[in-house]
C-alpha positions in Angstrom: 12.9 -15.3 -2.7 15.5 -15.4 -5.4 16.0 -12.4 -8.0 15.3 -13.6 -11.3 15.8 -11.9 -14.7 13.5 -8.3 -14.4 11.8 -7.0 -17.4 12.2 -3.1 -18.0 8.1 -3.8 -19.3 7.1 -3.9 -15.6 5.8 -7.6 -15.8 7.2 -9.6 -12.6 8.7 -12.9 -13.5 7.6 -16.0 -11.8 9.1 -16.5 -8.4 10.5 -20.7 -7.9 9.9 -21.4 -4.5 7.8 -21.8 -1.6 5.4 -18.6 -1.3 1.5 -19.7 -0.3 -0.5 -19.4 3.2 -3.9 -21.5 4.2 -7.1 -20.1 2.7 -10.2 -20.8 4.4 -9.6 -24.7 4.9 -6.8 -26.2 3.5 -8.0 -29.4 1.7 -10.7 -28.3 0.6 -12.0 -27.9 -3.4 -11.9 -23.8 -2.8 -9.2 -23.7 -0.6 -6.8 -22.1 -3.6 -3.5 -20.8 -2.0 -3.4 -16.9 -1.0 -0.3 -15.2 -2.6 1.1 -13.7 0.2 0.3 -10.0 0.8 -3.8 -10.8 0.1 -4.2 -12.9 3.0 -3.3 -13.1 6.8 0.6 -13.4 7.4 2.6 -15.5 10.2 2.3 -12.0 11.9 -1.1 -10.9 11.4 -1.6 -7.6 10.3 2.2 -6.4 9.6 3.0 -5.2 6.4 5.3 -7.7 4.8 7.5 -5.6 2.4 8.0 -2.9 5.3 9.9 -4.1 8.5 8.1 -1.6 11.2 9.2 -3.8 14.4 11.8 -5.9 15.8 12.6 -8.3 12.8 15.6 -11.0 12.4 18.1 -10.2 9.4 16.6 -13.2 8.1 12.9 -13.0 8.7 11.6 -13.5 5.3 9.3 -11.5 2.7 5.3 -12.1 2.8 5.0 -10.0 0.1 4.6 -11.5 -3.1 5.5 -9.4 -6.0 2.4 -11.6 -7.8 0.2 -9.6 -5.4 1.5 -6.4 -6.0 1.8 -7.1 -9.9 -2.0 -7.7 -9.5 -3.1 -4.8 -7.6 -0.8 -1.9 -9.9 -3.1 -1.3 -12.7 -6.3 -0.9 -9.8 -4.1 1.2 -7.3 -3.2 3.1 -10.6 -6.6 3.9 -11.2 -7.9 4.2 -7.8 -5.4 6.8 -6.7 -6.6 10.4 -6.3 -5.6 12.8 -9.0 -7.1 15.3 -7.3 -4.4 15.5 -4.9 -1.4 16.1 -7.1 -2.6 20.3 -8.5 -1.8 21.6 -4.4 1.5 19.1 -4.0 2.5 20.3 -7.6 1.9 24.2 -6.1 3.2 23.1 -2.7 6.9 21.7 -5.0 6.8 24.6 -7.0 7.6 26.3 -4.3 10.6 25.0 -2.8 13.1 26.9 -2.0 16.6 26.6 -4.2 15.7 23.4 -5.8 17.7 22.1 -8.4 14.9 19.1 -8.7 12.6 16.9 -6.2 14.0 14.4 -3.7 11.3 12.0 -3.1 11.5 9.1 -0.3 8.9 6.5 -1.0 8.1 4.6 2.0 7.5 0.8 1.8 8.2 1.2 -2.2 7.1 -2.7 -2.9 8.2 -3.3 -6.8 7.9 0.1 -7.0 4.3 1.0 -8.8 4.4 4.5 -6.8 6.9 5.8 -8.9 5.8 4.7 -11.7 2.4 6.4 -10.8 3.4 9.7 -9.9 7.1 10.5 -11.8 5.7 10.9 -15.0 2.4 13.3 -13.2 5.3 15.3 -11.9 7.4 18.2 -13.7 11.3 18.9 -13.0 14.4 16.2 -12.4 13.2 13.7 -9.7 15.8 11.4 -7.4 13.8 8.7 -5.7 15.1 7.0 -2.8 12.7 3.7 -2.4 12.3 1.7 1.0 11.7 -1.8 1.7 13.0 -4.7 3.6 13.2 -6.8 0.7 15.9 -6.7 -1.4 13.9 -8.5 -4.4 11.1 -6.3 -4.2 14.3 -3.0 -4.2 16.0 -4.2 -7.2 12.9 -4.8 -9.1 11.4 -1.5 -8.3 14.9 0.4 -9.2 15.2 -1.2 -12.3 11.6 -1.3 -13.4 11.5 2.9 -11.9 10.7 5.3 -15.4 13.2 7.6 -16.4 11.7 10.6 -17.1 9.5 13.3 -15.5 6.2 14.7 -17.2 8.0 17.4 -19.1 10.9 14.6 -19.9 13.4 15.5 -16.9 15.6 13.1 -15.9 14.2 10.5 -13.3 17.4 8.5 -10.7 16.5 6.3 -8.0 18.6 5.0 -4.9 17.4 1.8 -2.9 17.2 2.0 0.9 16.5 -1.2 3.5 15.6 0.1 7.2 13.5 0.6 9.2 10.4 3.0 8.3 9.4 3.0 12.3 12.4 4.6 13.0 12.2 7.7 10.9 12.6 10.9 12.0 12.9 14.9 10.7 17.5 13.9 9.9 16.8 11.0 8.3 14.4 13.4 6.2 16.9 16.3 5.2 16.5 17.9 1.8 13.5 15.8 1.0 10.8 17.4 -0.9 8.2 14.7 -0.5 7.3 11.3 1.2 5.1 9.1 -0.5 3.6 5.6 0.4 0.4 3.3 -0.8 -1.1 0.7 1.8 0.8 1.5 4.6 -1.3 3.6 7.2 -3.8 0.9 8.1 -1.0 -1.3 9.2 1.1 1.2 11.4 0.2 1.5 15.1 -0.5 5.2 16.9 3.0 5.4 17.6 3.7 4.7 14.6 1.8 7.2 12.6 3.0 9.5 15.3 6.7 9.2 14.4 5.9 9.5 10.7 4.1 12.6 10.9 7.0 14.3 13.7 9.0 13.2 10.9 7.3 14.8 8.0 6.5 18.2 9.8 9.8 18.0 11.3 11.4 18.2 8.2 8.7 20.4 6.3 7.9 17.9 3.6 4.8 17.2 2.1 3.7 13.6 2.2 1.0 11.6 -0.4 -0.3 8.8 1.5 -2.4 6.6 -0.5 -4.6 3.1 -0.5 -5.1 3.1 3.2 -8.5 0.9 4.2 -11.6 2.7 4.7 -13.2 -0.2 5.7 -15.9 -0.6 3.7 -16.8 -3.0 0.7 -19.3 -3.0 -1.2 -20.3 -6.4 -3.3 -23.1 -6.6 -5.6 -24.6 -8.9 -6.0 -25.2 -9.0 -1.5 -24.7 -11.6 0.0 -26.3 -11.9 3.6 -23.0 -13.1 5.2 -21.2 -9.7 3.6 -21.7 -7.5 6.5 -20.5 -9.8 8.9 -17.2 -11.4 7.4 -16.5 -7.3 6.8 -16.9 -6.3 10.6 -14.5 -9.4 11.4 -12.1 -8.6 8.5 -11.9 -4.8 10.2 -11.1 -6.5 13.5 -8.2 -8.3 12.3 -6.9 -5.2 10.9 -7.0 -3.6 14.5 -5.0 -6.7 15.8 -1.7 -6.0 17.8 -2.5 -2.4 18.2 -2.8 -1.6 14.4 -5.0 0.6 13.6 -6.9 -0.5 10.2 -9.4 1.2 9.1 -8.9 3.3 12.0 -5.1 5.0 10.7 -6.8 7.6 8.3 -8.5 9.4 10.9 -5.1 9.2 13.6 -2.8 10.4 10.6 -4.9 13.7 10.0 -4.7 14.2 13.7 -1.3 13.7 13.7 -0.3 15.9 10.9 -2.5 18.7 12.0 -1.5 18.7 15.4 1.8 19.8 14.0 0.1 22.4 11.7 -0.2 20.7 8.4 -3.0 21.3 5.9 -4.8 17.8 5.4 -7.1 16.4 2.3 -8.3 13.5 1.7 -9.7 12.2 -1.1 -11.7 8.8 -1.7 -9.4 6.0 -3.7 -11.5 3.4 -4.2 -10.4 -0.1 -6.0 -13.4 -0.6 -8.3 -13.5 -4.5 -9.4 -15.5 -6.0 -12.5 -14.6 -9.1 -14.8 -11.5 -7.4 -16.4 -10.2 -7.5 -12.7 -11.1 -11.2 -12.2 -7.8 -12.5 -11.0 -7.3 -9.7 -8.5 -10.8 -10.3 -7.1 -9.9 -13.8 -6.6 -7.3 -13.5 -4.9 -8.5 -10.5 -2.8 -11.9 -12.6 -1.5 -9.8 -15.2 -0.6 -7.2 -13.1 2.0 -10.5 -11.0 2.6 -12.2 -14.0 4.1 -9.6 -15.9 5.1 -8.4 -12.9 7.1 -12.2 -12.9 8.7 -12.2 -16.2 9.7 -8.7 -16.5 11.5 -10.2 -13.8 13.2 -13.5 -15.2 14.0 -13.0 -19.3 14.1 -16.6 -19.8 14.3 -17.1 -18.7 10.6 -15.5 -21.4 9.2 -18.1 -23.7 7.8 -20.0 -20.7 6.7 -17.2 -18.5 5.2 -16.4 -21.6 2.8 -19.6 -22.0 1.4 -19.8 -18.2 0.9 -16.1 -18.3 -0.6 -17.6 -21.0 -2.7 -20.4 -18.6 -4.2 -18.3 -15.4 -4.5 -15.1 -17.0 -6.5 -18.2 -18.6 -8.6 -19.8 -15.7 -9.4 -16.3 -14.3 -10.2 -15.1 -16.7 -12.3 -19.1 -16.1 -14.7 -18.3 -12.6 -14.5 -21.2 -11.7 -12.3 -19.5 -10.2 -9.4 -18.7 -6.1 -8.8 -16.7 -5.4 -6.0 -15.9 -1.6 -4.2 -12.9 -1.9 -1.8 -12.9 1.7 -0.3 -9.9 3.1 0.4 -8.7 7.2 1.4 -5.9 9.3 -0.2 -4.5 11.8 2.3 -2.2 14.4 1.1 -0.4 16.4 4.4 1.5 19.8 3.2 3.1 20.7 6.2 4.8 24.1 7.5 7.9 24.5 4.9 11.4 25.5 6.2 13.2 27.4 4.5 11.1 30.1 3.7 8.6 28.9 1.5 5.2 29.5 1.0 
């Protein structure tokens, strides 16, 4: 993916190039490309913009900052503002800080940021990571630059290796944040991240991760069942989809964190018509690479849902959980 000119307005500029994977059945009148990120990747279930395994130096993006571009103003809205009155206690409280230090795990073009730095009081320095460059420049230039109370906001960009954290590589941070990123990390995985976290007595706001459950109106009979094979092509390779919520609370509080969660649900109407779109099409075709035998059914019921889209008629609930870990501070604080 080539950097283009970037926009301080946050808009993504097109990308030239090569970025689309099959729908349901390529050839057919439905089968619209996915942009990459909404659908099933050549490595199903891995989070494109985060390298978490063995990876080639040239293994390219599946991430498309169109995707992410979609989803910002729904995350946005769907993220749990309920969380951010204990982690504002929780960083009031750190000891001899001359301003927050925030590592933001998997950053994409950087909509996290631009989320929580202006929700947040006191000089901020953000150090954003992600495997592709693109996605790191975009996110650093398109970062705000001031706090809530008009603080100065800095940000570094990082690529690595978010598998491979651990409590070091976490020094002097006052919080970890990621969005979308626990349903497609393994045990282990989850397990390193919260050693890291604890280790290092930072507070992390994990948000977007798949509850597993959607809700469509109007139903559809062949709803319940594209959902259950969606879920089990989330849990491929060891991932643990709408599973990761449940294993990251265990994790944390095994190492004496206080958990919440908080529900963070993407609500979709016609203003949201694009995202819908595009989100039924990975949705499905994520169901049916999983379950082959769908096929002829899934494209007939893709047929009716991006119909019923396009008139305006379709509501969709993607639910999703917030979880916000405050683990055991070092340092003396409370």
């Amino acid at each position: 993916m080539r950097k283009t000119a970037i926009k301080q307005s946050g808009k993504i500029p097109a990308q030239p190039g090569p970025r689309e994977v099959a729908s349901v059945q390529p050839g057919t009148a439905e089968a619209e490309s996915v942009i990459p990120g909404a659908g099933p990747s050549t490595r199903p279930g891995e989070r494109p913009t985060v390298r978490l395994r063995d990876a080639g130096p040239d293994d390219a993006p599946r991430y498309a900052p169109e995707w992410l571009e979609l989803r910002e103003g729904p995350d946005a809205a769907a993220r749990a503002a309920d969380l951010l009155d204990p982690l504002r206690i929780r960083l009031a409280n750190l000891p001899g800080k001359a301003g927050l230090v925030i590592h933001d795990l998997g950053c994409g073009t950087g909509s996290m940021g631009r989320w929580l730095a202006p929700r947040l009081d006191g000089p901020q320095h953000w150090i954003l990571h992600d495997r592709d460059p693109y996605l790191l420049h975009f996110a650093a230039v398109a970062s705000p630059r001031s706090a809530a109370d008009g603080s100065r906001v800095t940000v570094e960009t990082r690529r690595g290796d978010v598998g491979l954290l651990t409590p070091d590589a976490l020094a002097g941070a006052s919080l970890v944040t990621a969005s979308a990123l626990l349903d497609v990390l393994t045990r282990e995985e989850i397990d390193t991240l919260a050693a890291a976290c604890t280790g290092a007595g930072c507070p992390a706001l994990l948000t977007l991760s798949v509850a597993g459950r959607v809700e469509l109106t109007p139903s559809h009979p062949l709803d319940e069942e594209i959902a259950h094979a969606f879920n089990a092509h989330q849990r491929r390779g060891h991932l643990l989809g709408p599973d990761a919520v449940t294993v990251a609370c265990e994790a944390f509080s095994e190492r004496g964190a206080t958990v919440r969660l908080h529900p963070s649900a993407w609500r979709l109407g016609p203003a949201e018509s694009s995202l819908t779109a595009q989100w039924l099409r990975g949705w499905v075709g994520a169901a049916v690479e999983e379950r082959p035998e769908l096929r002829e059914r899934a494209e007939r019921y893709l047929q009716d849902r991006l119909e019923a889209c396009r008139a305006g008629e379709l509501k969709v609930v993607v639910h999703h959980s917030d979880l916000l870990a405050l683990s055991r501070p070092t340092g003396g604080a409370s």
